[in-house]
SEDOLUM-480312 format. One record per residue (C-alpha): residue in three letters; chain; x, y negated, z negated. Coordinates in steps of 0.05 Angstrom, whole numbers, plus 5000, padded with zeros to 4 digits. Last residue first. Layout:
N
VEXPA   res   chain   east   north     up
VEXPA   ALA       A      X       Y      Z
...
This chain:
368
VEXPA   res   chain   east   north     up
VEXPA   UNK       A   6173    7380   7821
VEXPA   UNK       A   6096    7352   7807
VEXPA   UNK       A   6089    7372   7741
VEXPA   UNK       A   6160    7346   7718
VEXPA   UNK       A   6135    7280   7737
VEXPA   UNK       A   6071    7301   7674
VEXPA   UNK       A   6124    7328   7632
VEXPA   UNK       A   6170    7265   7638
VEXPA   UNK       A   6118    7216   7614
VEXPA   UNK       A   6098    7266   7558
VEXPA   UNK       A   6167    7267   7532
VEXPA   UNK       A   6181    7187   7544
VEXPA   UNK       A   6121    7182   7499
VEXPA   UNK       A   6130    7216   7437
VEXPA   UNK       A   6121    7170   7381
VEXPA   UNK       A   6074    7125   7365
VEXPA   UNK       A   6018    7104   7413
VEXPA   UNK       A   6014    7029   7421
VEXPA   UNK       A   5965    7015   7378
VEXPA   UNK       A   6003    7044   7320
VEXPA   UNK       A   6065    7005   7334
VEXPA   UNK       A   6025    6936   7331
VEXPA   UNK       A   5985    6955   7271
VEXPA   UNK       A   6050    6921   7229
VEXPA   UNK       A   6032    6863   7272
VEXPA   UNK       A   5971    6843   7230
VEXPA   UNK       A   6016    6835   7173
VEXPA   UNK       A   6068    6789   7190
VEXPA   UNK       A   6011    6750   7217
VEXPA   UNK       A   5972    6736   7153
VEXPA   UNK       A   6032    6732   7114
VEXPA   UNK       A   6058    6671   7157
VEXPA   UNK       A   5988    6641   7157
VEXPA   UNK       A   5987    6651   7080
VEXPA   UNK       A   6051    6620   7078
VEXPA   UNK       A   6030    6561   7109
VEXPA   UNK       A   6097    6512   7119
VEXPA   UNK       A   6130    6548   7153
VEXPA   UNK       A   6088    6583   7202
VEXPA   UNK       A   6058    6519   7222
VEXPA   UNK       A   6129    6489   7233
VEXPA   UNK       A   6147    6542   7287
VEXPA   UNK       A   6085    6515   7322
VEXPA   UNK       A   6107    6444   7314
VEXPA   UNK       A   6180    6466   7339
VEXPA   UNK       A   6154    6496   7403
VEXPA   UNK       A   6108    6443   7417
VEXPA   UNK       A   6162    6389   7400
VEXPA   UNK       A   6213    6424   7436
VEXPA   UNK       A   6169    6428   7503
VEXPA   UNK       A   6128    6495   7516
VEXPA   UNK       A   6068    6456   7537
VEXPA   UNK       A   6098    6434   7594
VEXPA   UNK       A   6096    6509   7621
VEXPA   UNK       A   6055    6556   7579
VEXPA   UNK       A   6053    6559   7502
VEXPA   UNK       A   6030    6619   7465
VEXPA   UNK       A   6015    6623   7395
VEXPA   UNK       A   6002    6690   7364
VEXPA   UNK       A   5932    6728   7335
VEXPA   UNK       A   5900    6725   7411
VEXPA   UNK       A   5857    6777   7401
VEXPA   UNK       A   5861    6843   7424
VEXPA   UNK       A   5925    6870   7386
VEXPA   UNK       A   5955    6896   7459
VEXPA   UNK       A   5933    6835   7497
VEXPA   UNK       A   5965    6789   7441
VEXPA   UNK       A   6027    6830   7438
VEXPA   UNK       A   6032    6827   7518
VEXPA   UNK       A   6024    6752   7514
VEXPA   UNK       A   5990    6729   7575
VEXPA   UNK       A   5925    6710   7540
VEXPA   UNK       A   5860    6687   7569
VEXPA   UNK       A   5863    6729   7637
VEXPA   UNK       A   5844    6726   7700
VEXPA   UNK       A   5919    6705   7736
VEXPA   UNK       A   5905    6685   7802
VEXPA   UNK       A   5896    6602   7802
VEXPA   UNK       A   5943    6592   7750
VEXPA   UNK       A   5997    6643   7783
VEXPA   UNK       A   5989    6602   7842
VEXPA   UNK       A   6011    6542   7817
VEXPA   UNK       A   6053    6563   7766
VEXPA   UNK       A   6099    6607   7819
VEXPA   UNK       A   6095    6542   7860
VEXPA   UNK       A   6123    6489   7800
VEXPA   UNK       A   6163    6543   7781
VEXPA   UNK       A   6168    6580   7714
VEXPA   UNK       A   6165    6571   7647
VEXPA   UNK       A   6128    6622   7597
VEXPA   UNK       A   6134    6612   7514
VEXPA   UNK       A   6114    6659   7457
VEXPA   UNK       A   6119    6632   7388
VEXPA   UNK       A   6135    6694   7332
VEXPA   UNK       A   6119    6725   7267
VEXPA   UNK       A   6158    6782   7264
VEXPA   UNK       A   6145    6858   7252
VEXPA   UNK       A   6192    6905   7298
VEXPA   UNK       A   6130    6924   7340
VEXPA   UNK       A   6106    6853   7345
VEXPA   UNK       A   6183    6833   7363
VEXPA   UNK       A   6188    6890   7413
VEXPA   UNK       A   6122    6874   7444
VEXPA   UNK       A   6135    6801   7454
VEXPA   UNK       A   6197    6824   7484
VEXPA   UNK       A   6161    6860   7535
VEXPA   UNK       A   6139    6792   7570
VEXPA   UNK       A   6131    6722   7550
VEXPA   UNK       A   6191    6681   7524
VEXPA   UNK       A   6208    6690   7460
VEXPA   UNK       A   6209    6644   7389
VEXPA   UNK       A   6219    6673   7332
VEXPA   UNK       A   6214    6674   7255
VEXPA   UNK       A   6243    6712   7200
VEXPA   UNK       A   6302    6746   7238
VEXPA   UNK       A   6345    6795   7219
VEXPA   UNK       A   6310    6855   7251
VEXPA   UNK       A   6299    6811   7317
VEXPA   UNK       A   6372    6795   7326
VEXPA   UNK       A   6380    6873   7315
VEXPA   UNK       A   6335    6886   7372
VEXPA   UNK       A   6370    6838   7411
VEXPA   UNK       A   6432    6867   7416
VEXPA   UNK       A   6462    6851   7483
VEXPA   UNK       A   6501    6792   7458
VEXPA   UNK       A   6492    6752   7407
VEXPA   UNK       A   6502    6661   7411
VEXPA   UNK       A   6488    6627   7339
VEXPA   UNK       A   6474    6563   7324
VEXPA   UNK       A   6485    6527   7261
VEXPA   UNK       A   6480    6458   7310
VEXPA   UNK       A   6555    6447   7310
VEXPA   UNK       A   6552    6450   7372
VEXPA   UNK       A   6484    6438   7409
VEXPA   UNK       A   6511    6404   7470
VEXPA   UNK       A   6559    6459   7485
VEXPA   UNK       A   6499    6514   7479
VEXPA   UNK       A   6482    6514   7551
VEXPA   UNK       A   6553    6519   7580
VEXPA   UNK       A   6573    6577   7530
VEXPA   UNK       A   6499    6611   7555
VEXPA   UNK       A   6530    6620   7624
VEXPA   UNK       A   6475    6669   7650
VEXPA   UNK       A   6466    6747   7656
VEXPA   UNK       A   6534    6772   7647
VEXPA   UNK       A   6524    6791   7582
VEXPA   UNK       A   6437    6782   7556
VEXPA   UNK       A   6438    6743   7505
VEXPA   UNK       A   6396    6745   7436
VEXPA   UNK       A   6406    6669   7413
VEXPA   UNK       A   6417    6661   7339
VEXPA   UNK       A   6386    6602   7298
VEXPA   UNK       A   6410    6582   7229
VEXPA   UNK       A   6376    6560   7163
VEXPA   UNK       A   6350    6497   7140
VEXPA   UNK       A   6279    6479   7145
VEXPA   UNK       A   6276    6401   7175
VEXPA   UNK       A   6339    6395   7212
VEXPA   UNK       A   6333    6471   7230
VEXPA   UNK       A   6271    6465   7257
VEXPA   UNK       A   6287    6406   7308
VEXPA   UNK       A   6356    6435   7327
VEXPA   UNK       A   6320    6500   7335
VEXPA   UNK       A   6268    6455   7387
VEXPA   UNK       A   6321    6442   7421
VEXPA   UNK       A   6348    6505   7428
VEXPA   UNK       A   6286    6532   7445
VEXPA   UNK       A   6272    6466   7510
VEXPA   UNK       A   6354    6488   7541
VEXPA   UNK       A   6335    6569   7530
VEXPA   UNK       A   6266    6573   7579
VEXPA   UNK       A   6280    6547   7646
VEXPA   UNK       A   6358    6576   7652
VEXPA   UNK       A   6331    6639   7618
VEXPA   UNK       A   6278    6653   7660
VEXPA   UNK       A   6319    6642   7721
VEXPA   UNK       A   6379    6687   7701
VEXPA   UNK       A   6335    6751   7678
VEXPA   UNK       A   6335    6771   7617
VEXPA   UNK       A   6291    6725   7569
VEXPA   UNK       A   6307    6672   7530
VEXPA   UNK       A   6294    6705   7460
VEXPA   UNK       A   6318    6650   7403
VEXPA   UNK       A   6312    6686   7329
VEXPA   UNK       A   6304    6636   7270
VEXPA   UNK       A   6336    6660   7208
VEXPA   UNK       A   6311    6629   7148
VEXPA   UNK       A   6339    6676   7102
VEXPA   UNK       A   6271    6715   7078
VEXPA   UNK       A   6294    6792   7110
VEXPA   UNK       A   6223    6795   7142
VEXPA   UNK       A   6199    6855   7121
VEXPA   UNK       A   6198    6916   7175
VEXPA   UNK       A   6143    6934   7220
VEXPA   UNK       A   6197    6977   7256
VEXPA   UNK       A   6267    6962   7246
VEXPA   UNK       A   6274    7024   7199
VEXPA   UNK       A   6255    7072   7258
VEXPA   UNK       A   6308    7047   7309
VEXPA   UNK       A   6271    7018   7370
VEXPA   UNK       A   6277    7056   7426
VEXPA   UNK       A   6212    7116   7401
VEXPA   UNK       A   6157    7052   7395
VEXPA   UNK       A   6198    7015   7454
VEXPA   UNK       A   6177    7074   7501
VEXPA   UNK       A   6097    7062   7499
VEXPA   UNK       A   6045    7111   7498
VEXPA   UNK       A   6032    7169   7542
VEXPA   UNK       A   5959    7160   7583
VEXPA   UNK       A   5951    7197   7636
VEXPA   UNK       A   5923    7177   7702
VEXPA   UNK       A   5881    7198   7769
VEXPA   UNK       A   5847    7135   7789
VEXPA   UNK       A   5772    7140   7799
VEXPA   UNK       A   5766    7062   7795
VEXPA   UNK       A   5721    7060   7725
VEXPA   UNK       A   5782    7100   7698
VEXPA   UNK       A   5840    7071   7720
VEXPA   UNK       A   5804    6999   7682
VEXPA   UNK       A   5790    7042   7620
VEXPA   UNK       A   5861    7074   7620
VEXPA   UNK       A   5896    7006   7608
VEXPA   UNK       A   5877    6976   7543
VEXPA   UNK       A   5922    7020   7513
VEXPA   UNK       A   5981    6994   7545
VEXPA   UNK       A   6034    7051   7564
VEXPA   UNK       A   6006    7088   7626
VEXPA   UNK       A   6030    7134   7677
VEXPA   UNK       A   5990    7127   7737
VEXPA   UNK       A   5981    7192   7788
VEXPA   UNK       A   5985    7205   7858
VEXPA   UNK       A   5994    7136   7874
VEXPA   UNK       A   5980    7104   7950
VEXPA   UNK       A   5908    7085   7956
VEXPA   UNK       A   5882    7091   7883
VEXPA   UNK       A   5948    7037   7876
VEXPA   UNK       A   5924    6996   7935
VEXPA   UNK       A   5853    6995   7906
VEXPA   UNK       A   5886    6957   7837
VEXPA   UNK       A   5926    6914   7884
VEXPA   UNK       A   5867    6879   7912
VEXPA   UNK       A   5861    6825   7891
VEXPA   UNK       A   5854    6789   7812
VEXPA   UNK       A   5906    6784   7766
VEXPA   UNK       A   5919    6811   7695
VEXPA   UNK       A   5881    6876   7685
VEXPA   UNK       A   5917    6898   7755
VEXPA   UNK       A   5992    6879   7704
VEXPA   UNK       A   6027    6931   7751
VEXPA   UNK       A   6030    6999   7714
VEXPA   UNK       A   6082    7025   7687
VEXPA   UNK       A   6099    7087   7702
VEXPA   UNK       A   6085    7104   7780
VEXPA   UNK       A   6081    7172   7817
VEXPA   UNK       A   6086    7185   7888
VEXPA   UNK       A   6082    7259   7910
VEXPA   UNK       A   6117    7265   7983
VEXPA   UNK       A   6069    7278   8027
VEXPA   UNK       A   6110    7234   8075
VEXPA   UNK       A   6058    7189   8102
VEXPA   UNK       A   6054    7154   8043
VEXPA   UNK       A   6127    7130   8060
VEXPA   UNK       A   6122    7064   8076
VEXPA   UNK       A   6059    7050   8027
VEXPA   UNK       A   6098    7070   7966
VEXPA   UNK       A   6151    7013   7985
VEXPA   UNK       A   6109    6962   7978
VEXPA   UNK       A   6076    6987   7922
VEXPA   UNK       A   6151    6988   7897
VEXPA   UNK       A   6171    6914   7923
VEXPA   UNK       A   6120    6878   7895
VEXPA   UNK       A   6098    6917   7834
VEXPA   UNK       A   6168    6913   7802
VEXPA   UNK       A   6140    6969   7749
VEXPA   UNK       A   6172    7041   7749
VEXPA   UNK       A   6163    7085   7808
VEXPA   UNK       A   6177    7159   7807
VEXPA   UNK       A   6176    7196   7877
VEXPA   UNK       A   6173    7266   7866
VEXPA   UNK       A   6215    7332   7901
VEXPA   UNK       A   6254    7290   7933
VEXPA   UNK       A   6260    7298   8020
VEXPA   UNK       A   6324    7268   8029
VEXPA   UNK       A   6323    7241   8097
VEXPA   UNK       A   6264    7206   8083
VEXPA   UNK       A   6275    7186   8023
VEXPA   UNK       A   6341    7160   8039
VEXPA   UNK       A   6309    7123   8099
VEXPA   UNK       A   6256    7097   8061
VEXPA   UNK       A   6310    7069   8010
VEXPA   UNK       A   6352    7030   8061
VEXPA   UNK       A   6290    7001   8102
VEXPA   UNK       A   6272    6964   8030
VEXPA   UNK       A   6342    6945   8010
VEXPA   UNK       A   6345    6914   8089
VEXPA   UNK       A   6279    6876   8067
VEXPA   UNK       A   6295    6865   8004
VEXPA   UNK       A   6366    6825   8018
VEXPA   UNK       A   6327    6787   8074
VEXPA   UNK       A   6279    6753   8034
VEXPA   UNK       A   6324    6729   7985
VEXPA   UNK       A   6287    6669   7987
VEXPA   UNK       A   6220    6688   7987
VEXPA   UNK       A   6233    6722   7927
VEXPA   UNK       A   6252    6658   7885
VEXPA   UNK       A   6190    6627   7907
VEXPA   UNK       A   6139    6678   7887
VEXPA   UNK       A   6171    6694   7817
VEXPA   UNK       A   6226    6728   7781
VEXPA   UNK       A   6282    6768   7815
VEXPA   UNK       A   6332    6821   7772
VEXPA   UNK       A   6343    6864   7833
VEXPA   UNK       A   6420    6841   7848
VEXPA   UNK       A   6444    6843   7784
VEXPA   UNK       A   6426    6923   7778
VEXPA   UNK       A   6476    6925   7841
VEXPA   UNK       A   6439    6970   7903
VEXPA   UNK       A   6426    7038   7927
VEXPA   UNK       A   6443    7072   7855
VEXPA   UNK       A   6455    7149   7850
VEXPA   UNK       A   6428    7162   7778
VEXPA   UNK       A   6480    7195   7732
VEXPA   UNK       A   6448    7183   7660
VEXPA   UNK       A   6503    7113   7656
VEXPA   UNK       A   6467    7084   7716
VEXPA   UNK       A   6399    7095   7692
VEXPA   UNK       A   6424    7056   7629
VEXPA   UNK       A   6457    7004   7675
VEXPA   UNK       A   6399    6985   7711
VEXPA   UNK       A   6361    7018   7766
VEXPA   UNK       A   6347    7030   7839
VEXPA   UNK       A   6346    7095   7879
VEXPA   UNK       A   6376    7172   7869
VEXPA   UNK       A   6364    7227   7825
VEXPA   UNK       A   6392    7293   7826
VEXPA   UNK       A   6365    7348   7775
VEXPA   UNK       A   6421    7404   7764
VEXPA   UNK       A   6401    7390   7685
VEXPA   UNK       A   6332    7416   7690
VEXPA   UNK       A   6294    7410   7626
VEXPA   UNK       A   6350    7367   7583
VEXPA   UNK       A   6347    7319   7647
VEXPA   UNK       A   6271    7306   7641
VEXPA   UNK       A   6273    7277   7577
VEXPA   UNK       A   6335    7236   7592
VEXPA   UNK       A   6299    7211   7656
VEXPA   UNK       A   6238    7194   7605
VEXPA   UNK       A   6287    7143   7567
VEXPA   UNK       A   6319    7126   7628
VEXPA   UNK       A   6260    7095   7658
VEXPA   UNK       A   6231    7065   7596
VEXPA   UNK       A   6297    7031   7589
VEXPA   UNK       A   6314    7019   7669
VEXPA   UNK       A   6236    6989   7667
VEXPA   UNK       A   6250    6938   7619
VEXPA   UNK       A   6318    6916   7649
VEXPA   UNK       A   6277    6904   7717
VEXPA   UNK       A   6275    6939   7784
VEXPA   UNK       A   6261    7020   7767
VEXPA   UNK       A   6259    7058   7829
VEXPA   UNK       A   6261    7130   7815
VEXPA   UNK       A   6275    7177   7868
VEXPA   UNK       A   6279    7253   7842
VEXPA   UNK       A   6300    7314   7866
VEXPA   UNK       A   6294    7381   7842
VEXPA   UNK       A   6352    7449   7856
VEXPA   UNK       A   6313    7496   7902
VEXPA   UNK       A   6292    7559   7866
């Protein structure tokens, strides 16, 4: 039997970990599997044939897509070519909706079997990329419980596996007590243009906490991601702290937190911390987000617990005084504080438990 081949195209740092996770999974079943496409650096390190830098694919919002127009278009003709010359055995797509549905449409025509884990936020925005998934994907691999009912009620073939952060998080992390120090945890994000709008207005409102609170503040960076020496000069002195590329540990030691929107929200409700979640992005990218986007919450961790149990600021109202007013609420009302720290201890439970990345990789191993 012919060795199996697998493209996965996973765009973002969150989708290299579920990615690899499930390519790890798959790896101890057929170890002469080749895979080739787009990752991150933990896809790189499991042996995957990369078509482009992980630093180049790490693009957030309308505008700042436009202009690198050109890099995704030849990236684009570059991977249908490989896949067509290459025949894989499945085609695995991870997230980055706009360039992998995209790309599932330029080589439908193949036969090969397209998979995606991960699905595009459908639930959040209104069009029509929810028929263009029934259109192109053989099957949806899902992670958000909420999730299956809308595949469902459009006849699309799906599974439901759980989430990978419940299995990449280390087991005493999750829905931990708060250590009690005063530690305030800073989560900017990972990608360079989130960060550079969302670290300058948390470390000021830090500065603001800490003056009133005590403590320290540690930034979870991301290395080579963004100059965070430059952006913490003005704060020195400021009991700030810079860590990189161990956020999950900033999280455990934290009492309080303040991310910005995305899966980060989930690792801090699954690791057990009261939190703010911010989202800043371009004046465009705002614009027509505001006028797309369908739902009341963007806060994965909100979506995931049904109700909107954290705070969630969005563009100017993620300012250092909003930021540090909603960090004072938790302070100063410990039943609040309590009242949080529990309801996210469900947050793990809702999301599946353990065993996903093995269920993800049985149902691509179906298809080889």
């Amino acid at each position: 039997m012919e060795a199996p081949a697998l493209f996965l195209c996973a765009g973002d740092p969150s989708g290299d970990i579920a990615s690899a996770r499930l390519l790890r999974a798959l790896q101890s079943k057929h170890p002469d599997l080749t895979v080739f496409g787009l990752g991150g650096n933990r896809l790189a390190a499991l042996g995957q044939e990369q078509l482009a830098k992980p630093s180049d694919l790490a693009v957030l919002g309308f505008w700042e897509v436009a202009r690198r127009f050109r890099f995704f278009h030849r990236l684009m003709i570059r991977c249908v070519d490989e896949i067509e010359r290459r025949k894989p055995s499945c085609v695995l797509l991870v997230d980055y909706p706009g360039f992998n549905l995209r790309l599932a449409r330029r080589i439908k025509h193949l036969g090969i079997p397209i998979v995606y884990y991960v699905s595009p936020q459908v639930w959040a925005w209104a069009g029509k990329r929810i028929f263009e998934i029934k259109e192109l994907v053989d099957r949806m691999l899902l992670i958000l419980p909420f999730e299956q009912e809308l595949y469902d009620s459009h006849g699309i073939p799906n599974t439901m596996v759980g989430h990978y952060l419940v299995e990449d998080i280390p087991d005493e992390y999750i829905a931990s007590d708060p250590p009690g120090a005063g530690t305030l945890a800073l989560l900017p994000g990972s990608r360079r243009q989130e960060i550079e709008r969302m670290l300058r207005p948390m470390l000021a409102a830090a500065v603001r906490h800490l003056k009133v609170y005590g403590g320290k503040a540690v930034v979870a960076g991301v290395q080579n991601a963004y100059d965070y020496e430059s952006a913490l000069e003005p704060f020195a002195g400021q009991r700030i702290e810079l860590v990189y590329d161990d956020s999950r540990r900033v999280l455990y030691e934290s009492d309080l937190v303040v991310t910005a929107s995305g899966t980060a929200t989930l690792e801090t409700g699954i690791i057990g911390r009261p939190m703010v979640i911010i989202y800043k992005t371009g004046w465009l990218t705002y614009q027509i987000a505001k006028r797309l986007v369908t739902l009341r919450s963007i806060g994965l961790v909100n979506l995931v617990l049904g109700e909107p149990t954290v705070p969630e600021l969005i563009q100017h109202e993620a300012s250092p005084k909003g930021i540090a007013r909603e960090l004072a609420r938790y302070r100063d009302n410990a039943d609040y504080y309590r009242r949080i720290s529990q309801r996210l201890k469900s947050v793990a439970g809702l999301l599946g438990g353990k065993g996903a990345s093995e269920r993800a990789a049985a149902e691509v191993e179906s298809f080889f």
